[in-house]
N, C-alpha and C positions, 0 to 999 in steps of 0.2 A: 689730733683731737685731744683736744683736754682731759684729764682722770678726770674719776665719779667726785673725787671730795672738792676737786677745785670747783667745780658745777655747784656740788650742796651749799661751798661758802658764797660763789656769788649770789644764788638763788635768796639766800639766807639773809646778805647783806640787800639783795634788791626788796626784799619785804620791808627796807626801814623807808622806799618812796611810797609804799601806798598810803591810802586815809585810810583815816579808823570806818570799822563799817563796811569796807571794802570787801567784795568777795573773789577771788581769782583760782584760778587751776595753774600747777609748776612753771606750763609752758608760757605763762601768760609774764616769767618774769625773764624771760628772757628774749631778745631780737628772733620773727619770724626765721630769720636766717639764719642766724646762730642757733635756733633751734632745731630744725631740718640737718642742720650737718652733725647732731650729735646722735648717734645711732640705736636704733628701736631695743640693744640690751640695757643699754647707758643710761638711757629714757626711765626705761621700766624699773631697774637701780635707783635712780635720783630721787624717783617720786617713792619709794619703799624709805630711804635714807631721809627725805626731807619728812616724810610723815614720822617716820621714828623720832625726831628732831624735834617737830611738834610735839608732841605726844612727851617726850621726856624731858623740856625745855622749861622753863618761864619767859616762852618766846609770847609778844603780843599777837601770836595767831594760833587758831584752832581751826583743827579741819571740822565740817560739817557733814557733807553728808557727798554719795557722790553722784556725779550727772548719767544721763540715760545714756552713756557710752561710757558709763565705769570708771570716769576720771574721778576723782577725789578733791572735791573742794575744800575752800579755805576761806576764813573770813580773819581779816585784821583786828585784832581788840583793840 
């Protein structure tokens, strides 16, 4: 299994395919399957790191608000 930072940079680099406007949750940037094999402490790590990321970056996304199972969304600027 891959470390947490190699995951943050894909995640990070796959946020340059969405559109603007775009809203999605972490796991939405990665392959159903490639996401199932990454494991529920790694999960919970990624999306803390990738929000951090947002949140300290001049990345074009910001998170919004989170869905009625506590994921953390995100919208594309």
């Amino acid at each position: 299994m891959p470390d947490v930072n190699y995951l943050l940079n894909t995640a990070i680099k796959e946020t340059e395919n969405l559109n603007k406007g775009e809203v999605f949750l972490v796991r939405d940037l990665f392959k159903g399957y490639e996401w199932n094999r990454i494991s529920r402490s790694q999960r919970l790590l990624l999306g803390t790191l990738f929000l951090n990321y947002v949140n300290t970056s001049n990345a074009n996304v910001k998170g919004i608000h989170k869905s009625s199972s506590g994921q953390q969304r995100y919208l594309k600027t």
